[in-house]
C-alpha positions, 0 to 999 in steps of 0.5 A: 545471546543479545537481548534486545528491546524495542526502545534500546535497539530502535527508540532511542537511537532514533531520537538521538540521531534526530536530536542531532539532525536538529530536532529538539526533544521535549519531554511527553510531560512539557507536550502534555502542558503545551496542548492544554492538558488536553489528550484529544489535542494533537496541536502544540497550542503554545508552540504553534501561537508563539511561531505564527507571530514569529514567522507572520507580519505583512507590509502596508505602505512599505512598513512591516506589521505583525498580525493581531493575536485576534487573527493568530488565534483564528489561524489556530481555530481554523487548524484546529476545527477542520471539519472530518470529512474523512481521513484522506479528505480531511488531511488534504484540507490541512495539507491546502492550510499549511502549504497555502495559509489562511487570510485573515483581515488586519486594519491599518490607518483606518484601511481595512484588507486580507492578509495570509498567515503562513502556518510554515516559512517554506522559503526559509526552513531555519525560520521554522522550530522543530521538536521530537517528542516520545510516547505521544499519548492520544485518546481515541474513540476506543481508548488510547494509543501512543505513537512510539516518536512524533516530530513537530513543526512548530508546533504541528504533528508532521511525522509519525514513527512506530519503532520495533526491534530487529530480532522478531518476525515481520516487525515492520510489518507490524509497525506500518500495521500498527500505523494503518490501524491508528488512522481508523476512526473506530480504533485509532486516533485518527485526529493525529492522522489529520495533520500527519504529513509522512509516516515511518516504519523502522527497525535497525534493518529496514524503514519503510514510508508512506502517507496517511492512506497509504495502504500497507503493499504501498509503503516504500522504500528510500535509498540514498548514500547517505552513509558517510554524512550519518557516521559523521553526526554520530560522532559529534555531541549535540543537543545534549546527546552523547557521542557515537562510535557504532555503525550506521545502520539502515534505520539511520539512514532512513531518518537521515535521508526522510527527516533532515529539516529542510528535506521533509519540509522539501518533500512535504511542499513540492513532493505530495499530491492527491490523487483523487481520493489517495493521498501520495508522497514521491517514491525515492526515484521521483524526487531525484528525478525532479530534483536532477530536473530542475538542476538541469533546467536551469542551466543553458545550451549555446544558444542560451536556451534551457537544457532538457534530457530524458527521463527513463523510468521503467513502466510501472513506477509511477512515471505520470505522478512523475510529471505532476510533481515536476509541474508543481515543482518548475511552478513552485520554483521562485526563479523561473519567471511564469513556467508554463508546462506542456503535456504531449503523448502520442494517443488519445488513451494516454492524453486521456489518461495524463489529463485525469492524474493531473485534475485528480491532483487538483492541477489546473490543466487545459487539453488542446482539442484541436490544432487550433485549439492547441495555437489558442492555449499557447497564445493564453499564458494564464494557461499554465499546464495544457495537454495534447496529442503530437499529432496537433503540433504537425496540424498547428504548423500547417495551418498558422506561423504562431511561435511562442518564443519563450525560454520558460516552456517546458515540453514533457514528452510522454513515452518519448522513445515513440514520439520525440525522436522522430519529425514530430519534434521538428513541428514542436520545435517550429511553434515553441523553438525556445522551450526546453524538452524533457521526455520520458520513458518506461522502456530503455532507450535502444542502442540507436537512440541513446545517441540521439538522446544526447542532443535533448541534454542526454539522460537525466535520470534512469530508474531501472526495471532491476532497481522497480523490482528490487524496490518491490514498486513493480512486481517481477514477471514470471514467463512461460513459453507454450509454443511448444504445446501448439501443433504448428509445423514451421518447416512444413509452412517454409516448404509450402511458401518454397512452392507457392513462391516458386515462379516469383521474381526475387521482388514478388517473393519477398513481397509474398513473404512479408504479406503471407508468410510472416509467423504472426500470420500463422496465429491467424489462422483457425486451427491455432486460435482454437488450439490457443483459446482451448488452453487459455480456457483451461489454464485459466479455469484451473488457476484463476478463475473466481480468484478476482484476478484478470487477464489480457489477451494480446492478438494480431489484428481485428478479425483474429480478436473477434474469432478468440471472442466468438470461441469464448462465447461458444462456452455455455457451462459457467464452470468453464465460461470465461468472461471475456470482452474485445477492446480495439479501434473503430473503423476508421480510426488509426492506431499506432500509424497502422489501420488496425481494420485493414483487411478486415472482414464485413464479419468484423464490422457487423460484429462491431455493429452489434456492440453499437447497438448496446452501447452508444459510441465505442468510448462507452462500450470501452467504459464500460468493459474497463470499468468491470475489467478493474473490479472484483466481479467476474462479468470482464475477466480477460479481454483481447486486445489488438494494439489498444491497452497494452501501453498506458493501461493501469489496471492492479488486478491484471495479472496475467498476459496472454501473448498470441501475437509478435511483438518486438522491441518497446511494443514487447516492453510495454505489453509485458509491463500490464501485469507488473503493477501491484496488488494485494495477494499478487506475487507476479505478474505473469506472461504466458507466450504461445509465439516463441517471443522469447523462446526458452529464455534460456539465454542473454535476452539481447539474443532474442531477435524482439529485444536486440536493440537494446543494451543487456544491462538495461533488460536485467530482471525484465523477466524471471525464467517461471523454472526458476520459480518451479525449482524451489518447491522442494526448498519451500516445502523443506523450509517448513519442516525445519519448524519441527527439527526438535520432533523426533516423530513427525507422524505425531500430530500432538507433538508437532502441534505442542511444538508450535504452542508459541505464538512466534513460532506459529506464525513462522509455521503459518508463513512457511505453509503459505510460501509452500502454497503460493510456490506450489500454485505458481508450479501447477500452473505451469506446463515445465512442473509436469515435465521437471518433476514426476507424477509421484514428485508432484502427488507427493507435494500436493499431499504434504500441503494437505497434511500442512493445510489440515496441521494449520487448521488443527492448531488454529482451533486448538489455540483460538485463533480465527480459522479462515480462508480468507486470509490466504491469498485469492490463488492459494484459496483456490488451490486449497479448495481442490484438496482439502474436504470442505465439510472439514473446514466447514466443522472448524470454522464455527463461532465457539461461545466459551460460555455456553457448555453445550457448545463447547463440548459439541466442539471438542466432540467433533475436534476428537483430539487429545486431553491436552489439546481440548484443554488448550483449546479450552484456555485459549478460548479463554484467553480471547474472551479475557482480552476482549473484556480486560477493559471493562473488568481489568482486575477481575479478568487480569487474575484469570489470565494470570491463573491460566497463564500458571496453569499451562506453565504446569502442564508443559513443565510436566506438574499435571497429567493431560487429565488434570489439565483439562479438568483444571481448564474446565474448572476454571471455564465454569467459574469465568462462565458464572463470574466466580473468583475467589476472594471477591465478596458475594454482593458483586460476584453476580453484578459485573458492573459493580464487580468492576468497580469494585476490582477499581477500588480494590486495585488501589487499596488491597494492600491495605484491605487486610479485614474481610470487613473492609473488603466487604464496604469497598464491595459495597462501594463498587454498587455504590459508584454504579449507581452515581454512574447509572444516574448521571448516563445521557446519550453522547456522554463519553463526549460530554466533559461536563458530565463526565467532570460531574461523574468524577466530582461526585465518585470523589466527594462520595469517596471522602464521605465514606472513607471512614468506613472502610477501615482505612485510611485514603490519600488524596493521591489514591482517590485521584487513581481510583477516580482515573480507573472508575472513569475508564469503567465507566467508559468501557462499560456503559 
């Protein structure tokens, strides 16, 4: 069996294959002497001073000057001291000082001026010096932490990497884990975090990335083929580093493709925005798009005019950041002279929406308010992004001849498949005839666009419903057809419209039809809307009310939507009341090209008036339904849409789609994609389809009449049958039980619960419970459970989730672990709430003191299990206590953890009887209670402060505290150095080197003093240990 470790499987060959990327290692002794010997300095002071008067000189009167070391030293500071305005804020106040410079004023011949020093040579990366440094040790707050890689640019921390081997469950889980809790700023070290400008996650088979703040369902994937280039290096000698004949794995890949110099220096300037308060770096697809972009822009059609092309980046995948980042891109980009980008959509919500991500990124960007508003922006060419809604192009044209001629405008098109192919473009192309047109898309391209596409360049860059899915940027969508559950007869509707149409003419008939007959007239009529709004309160109810979960409702027009709101509001009990609000268009708005009120009732419109009356216009009352829609409480928890919100609207928490309306072709792709987006305990988004959209989905989705346009390729993965999903209860709940393939009883609950006494393999046994429950919730849920499996099949599952339910809480008790629900997603909670007893939960969810015996024996008491497990639940309790202290007593509680260790080695070895192990774990409970350890002296056994210094003091010298007179003068010294401690305590002193350089000059001159008495003698080197352990006493203890 191969016995892997973290620094042989991953660490080292991540830092060979970097040194021959070019990055040049330097060893944590010479990082140490670079930063001033100062662990709270994450700047390699010396290496970033020599760089900025290296890479920085400025030009007067056509002559070159290098800056003042007064003014590189100032640059430094201003690195250096950026004030903590918090973790994400603060690393944009960085990220603005490297990517920008700071200006420092320099005098020449008696002239006076500012001149910028550039922390970075972007334009030339080789200018640039690059290190690799390991275990990059930092002090925190709270102690220590030590990155496993940190690579630097001159001189400043750019990369973070946590490295894990490959042979452990959720490893890289664990490293982006250990990255999150880095940053924060009671635990962590944040100060490194500042700078950071790309963190790592990697094991041999997976990397994952993300930026500081990035929250950890956020890290992503890079793919690339990249494969050939990495097996090439390996096998090359440089830098020290020896050849390599092995293959090439994931984690290669990853470095190769994020942390080649000119690539991370690439995607660090042109490739990070902030958000608004997040910071985001470019997914995979993003960067190639832009990329691809940029190559394409800069070549001519035969009319000399820049290319454009399309852009299809399915809904979800961050298609808007998209666009910022090309904007920041064609304006980085030195050879195209003044580029000036213009923004169009096709409505006001997504103007709105673009117009925001681009100012939350810091963008400078103008929206046209009118027609003319549209004329006066171009005219302006300091604007340099504008935003507009089509329509003003067709309105500009009719009301000026202006034409704006140059071949350095960019028109990205937003959802260009709506707009772009239509006789809009020709009124964009009449005021900016030169420019070049980008569109993009969240849907694919129908089979009679793509043609047309080709005259824009053709396709640019796909990034796939299939690829969004595999990447895990969207969620996959579960669907469920419950037209079947509606008591709709079709044939007898046809019938009726035979009789009704009888007299007609051919055209008067099929007029009749397409205005009476439709089937999205059927869901209009009142019956079926109560048929439906019954079984969304229902199916709601059960599956996601009180979980923070939302929902959409999607209905054919006004006055349907009002009806669904009305029957919500009629439900008074708020056991069953659903939260639900109508968003639409007002009167005399139009939506879509279509008017969204036409034949609308005067009940619609008093309906509306009513909402007026609290609100003062429809732009708040749409605020404010939104606003509580995107949050945790329960006042908005599904809203009925007509058209509005089902394209362009990004809400995480929206989870499932309710369709009660036809929708075809893009509309279908769009509405869909509401519930992709992810969120954290969301597995799926999920569509629930009372029209029959897409039948049983049982075959090729091309043969739906809603999606034939489209090319099956381009709909792979667009929707999961929920059968499928159902189908693999009986594999989850199997999955399970492989954990106790070694007990042979599976009624002994003693025996299945020492089966899971390693921790590895409980939290195996914790992941499987949940995947059982996740995929059992989502099989309740659905309508196909009950008719796939029999009452007895379904019984026996919920019963066996119990049995696992109260297995997990069992051991979670026994082993000391924290017995909560709150770890289990939202819809498992809810799950589990309907069938386990919550007096139960209740019981083993309380606080254990180990130390007050009263406590702990009521808790056993109502445990009620074995000898063996109370004694369990007695060490492990332990165990918690010992690693919470191990700080501030590391001796002391080192020598219990080893006695416990030893303890329930004999136990499960088969040396003690249950009985003796308990009273063996009680034994030991008492004396860790009341501070006793054998072989401490009695004049520190009752002072743990002086017990800790003692154990300091002792850790050093015991090998040579043979005499029980020594041991007793280092005990004495132990109250002795409290008391030098006691005396020199200020507030703020854990921040205060003087005091603490005082603290250590006086324990060191106290310690030569007194050396003589001990008994011993005392090296120099030993008394610089026991000055390092009685400052980290020190800290941890006052």
């Amino acid at each position: 069996m191969v016995n892997y470790s973290e620094y042989n499987d991953s660490q080292k060959p991540a830092l060979n294959l970097l040194q021959k990327m070019g990055w040049q290692y330097i060893t944590p002794e010479e990082v140490f002497s670079a930063r001033g010997e100062l662990l709270t300095n994450v700047l390699l002071d010396d290496i970033l001073a020599k760089q900025l008067a290296k890479i920085n000189a400025f030009e007067y009167k056509g002559a070159s000057y290098k800056f003042s070391t007064g003014s590189i030293q100032g640059a430094i500071n201003a690195l250096k001291n950026v004030p903590n305005e918090g973790l994400v804020q603060t690393n944009e106040r960085v990220y603005d000082l490297i990517t920008l410079g700071k200006s420092f004023n320099e005098t020449v011949q008696g002239d006076r001026k500012a001149y910028t020093v550039n922390y970075i040579d972007w334009k030339n990366p080789e200018n640039n010096v690059f290190h690799v440094t390991e275990e990059f040790e930092v002090e925190g707050r709270k102690g220590k932490r030590r990155p496993d890689i940190v690579l630097f640019v001159n001189g400043i921390p750019f990369v973070v990497i946590e490295n894990k081997r490959r042979d452990k469950n959720d490893s890289l889980e664990e490293a982006i884990s250990q990255n999150i809790r880095n940053q924060k700023d009671k635990e962590g070290i944040p100060k490194l975090f500042y700078y950071a400008q790309l963190l790592l996650a990697v094991h041999p088979n997976e990397v994952k990335y993300g930026a500081t703040g990035t929250p950890a369902k956020f890290w992503s994937v890079w793919k690339e083929d990249v494969e050939r280039a990495v097996s090439k290096l390996l096998k090359k000698k440089i830098n020290n580093t020896q050849a390599e004949d092995r293959l090439v794995t994931e984690q290669d890949k990853g470095l190769y493709a994020l942390c080649n110099t000119e690539r991370l220096l690439d995607i660090a300037y042109k490739y990070v925005v902030f958000d608004g308060p997040d910071k985001k770096i470019c997914r995979y697809q993003q960067y190639f798009a832009v990329q691809e972009t940029i190559q394409r822009v800069k070549t001519r059609n035969k009319e000399g005019n820049r290319q454009g092309g399309v852009i299809w980046h399915t809904t979800g995948s961050g298609k808007s950041l998209t666009m910022v980042m090309l904007s920041k891109a064609l304006a980085l980009d030195t050879s195209i002279e003044s580029p000036r980008v213009i923004i169009v959509t096709d409505r006001i919500s997504l103007d709105k929406q673009i117009f925001k991500t681009f100012v939350n990124c810091g963008k400078h960007v103008k929206k046209a308010k009118s027609g003319n508003d549209l004329i006066e922006l171009l005219q302006d060419k300091g604007n340099e992004i504008i935003t507009t809604i089509i329509d003003k192009f067709e309105i500009a044209t009719k009301r000026t001849s202006f034409k704006d001629e140059s071949q350095n405008i960019f028109v990205l098109v937003d959802e260009s498949h709506r707009s772009q192919y239509g006789s809009a473009h020709a009124n964009m192309k009449r005021i900016v005839p030169n420019a070049s047109y980008i569109g993009f898309t969240g849907t694919p391209l129908m089979k009679s666009q793509k043609s047309t596409s080709k005259k824009f360049g053709g396709f640019i860059h796909k990034y796939t419903i299939d690829q969004a899915v595999k990447d895990g940027a969207v969620l996959p969508l579960l669907y469920e057809g419950r037209s079947a559950k509606l008591s709709i007869n079709k044939k007898q509707i046809d019938k009726g419209f035979e009789r009704l149409a009888a007299p007609l003419n051919e055209e008067a008939r099929k007029d009749l039809k397409k205005k009476f007959a439709t089937i999205g007239k059927i869901y209009e009529s009142d019956h079926v809307i109560e048929e439906i709004a019954y079984d969304i309160s229902e199916h709601f109810r059960e599956n996601w009310k009180g979980t923070g979960f939302k929902a959409q409702l999607a209905v054919p027009k006004i006055d349907t939507a009002i009806k669904y709101q009305k029957y919500f509001e009629l439900q008074t009990d708020p056991a069953i009341k659903i939260n639900t609000r109508v968003v639409f268009t007002p009167p005399d708005s139009r939506q879509n090209n279509d008017d969204v009120w036409s034949d609308s009732t005067s009940e619609s419109k008093k309906y509306w008036e009513r909402i007026l009356e609290r609100f003062n216009d429809q732009e708040a009352y749409e605020t404010w339904v939104v606003d509580r829609f995107k949050e945790e409480t329960d006042e908005v928890e599904l809203i009925i849409v007509v058209s509005k919100l089902l394209t362009g609207f990004d809400a995480p928490r929206n989870t499932v789609l309710y369709l009660a309306k036809p929708l075809v072709a893009h509309n279908l792709l769009q509405a869909i994609a509401r519930v992709n987006r992810l969120f954290k305990g969301k597995e799926y988004g999920h569509i629930i389809d009372y029209v029959g959209v897409l039948g049983k989905l049982d075959e090729a989705l091309t043969e739906y009449s809603a999606l034939e346009d489209f090319d099956e390729e381009d709909l792979k993965n667009t929707v999961v049958d929920v059968k499928e999903e159902i189908r693999k209860v009986p594999i989850r709940h199997a999955e399970v039980w492989d954990i106790f393939k070694g007990v042979y009883d599976k009624n002994d609950i003693e025996a299945l619960e020492r089966h899971i006494a390693e921790k590895d393999v409980r939290d195996q046994f914790y992941e499987r419970v949940s995947a059982f429950a996740r995929i059992l919730q989502t099989a309740l849920a659905s309508d196909d459970f009950y008719n796939e499996f029999s009452t007895e099949q379904i019984g026996f599952y919920k019963s066996e989730l119990k049995k696992f339910q109260s297995l997990r809480l069992s051991v979670q008790f026994r082993y000391a672990e924290k017995v909560s629900y709150k770890e289990y997603e939202p819809r498992v909670r809810k799950l589990l709430d309907t069938y386990i007893d919550a007096d139960e939960v209740q019981v083993l969810t309380k606080d254990v003191n180990i130390f007050d015996k009263n406590m702990v024996e009521e808790a056993l008491e109502s445990y009620g299990k074995s000898p063996a497990s109370k004694a369990d639940f007695i060490a492990h309790q332990m165990k918690k206590v010992i690693t919470e202290n191990m700080e501030k007593d590391e001796a002391f509680y080192k020598k219990f953890s080893q006695l416990i260790e030893e303890t329930i080695k004999n136990f499960y070895d088969g040396r003690l009887t249950e009985k003796e192990y308990l009273e063996a774990m009680q034994k030991t409970r008492n004396d860790l209670a009341s501070g006793y350890q054998d072989g401490i002296p009695e004049s520190v056994q009752s002072n743990p402060k002086a017990r800790a210094f003692y154990g300091a003091l002792n850790e050093v010298l015991n090998k040579k505290l043979d005499k029980e007179i020594s041991k007793n003068k280092v005990a004495e010294a132990g109250v002795e150095i409290e008391e030098i401690v006691k005396k020199l305590i200020i507030t703020d002193w854990k921040k205060n080197v003087d005091i603490q350089n005082k603290m250590e000059n006086q324990i060191e001159d106290y310690l030569i003093s007194k050396r003589g008495q001990f008994g011993i003698e005392i090296s120099f080197d030993e008394i610089d240990e026991i000055l390092i352990k009685c400052l980290r006493v020190a800290k941890n203890n006052f």
